[in-house]
N, C-alpha and C positions, 0 to 999 in steps of 0.2 A: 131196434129191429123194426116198430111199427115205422119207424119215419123211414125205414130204409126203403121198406114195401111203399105205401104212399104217398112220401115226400110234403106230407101237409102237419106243418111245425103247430099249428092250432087243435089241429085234432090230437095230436101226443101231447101237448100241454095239458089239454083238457082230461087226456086218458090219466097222467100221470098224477092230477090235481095238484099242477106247481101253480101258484098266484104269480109269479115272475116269470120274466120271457128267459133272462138271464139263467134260472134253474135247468130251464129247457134246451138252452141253448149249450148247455156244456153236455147233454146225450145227442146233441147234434155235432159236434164235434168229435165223440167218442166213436159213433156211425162211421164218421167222414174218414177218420184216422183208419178203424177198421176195414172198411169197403173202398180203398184209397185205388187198392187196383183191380176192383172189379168192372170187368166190359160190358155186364150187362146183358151175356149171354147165356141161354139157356141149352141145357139136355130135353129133349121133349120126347116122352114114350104113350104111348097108345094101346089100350088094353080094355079086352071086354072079358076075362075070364078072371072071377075072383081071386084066385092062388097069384093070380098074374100082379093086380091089383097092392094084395096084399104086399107082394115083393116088394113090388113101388115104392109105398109106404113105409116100408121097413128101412129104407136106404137111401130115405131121405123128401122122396118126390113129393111135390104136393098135386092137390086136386085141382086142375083149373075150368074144367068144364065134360059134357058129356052133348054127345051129337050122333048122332042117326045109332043111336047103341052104343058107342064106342066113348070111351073115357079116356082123359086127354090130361098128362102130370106133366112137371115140368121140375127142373132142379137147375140150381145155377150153378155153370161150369167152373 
């Protein structure tokens, strides 16, 4: 899942503590298999009222940022 989010094979090695790229490389395939048809697109919801918030989270969204008051999830379609 980390290399899915940001595609950097060095930083999951190092997360995973494999000494071999080869260890690494078979959760990079596991990814590939898994996320074979995903487009990359997201659900994007916006919300300043906690209960609202809450919801989000509940049902999957995550947090991507927060601007003039407003908080800003996002979930992949």
């Amino acid at each position: 899942m980390k290399y899915h989010k940001t595609r950097d094979i060095l930083h999951v090695m190092k997360m995973l503590g494999h000494k071999q790229f080869g260890t690494t490389l078979l959760y990079i395939q596991l990814e590939e298999a898994l996320f074979k048809n995903d487009s990359g697109e997201f659900t994007v919801r916006v919300s300043r009222k906690p209960t609202e918030i809450q919801a989000l989270l509940e049902v999957g969204f995550e947090y991507v940022c927060n601007k003039d008051g407003l908080m800003f999830f996002r979930k992949r379609k």
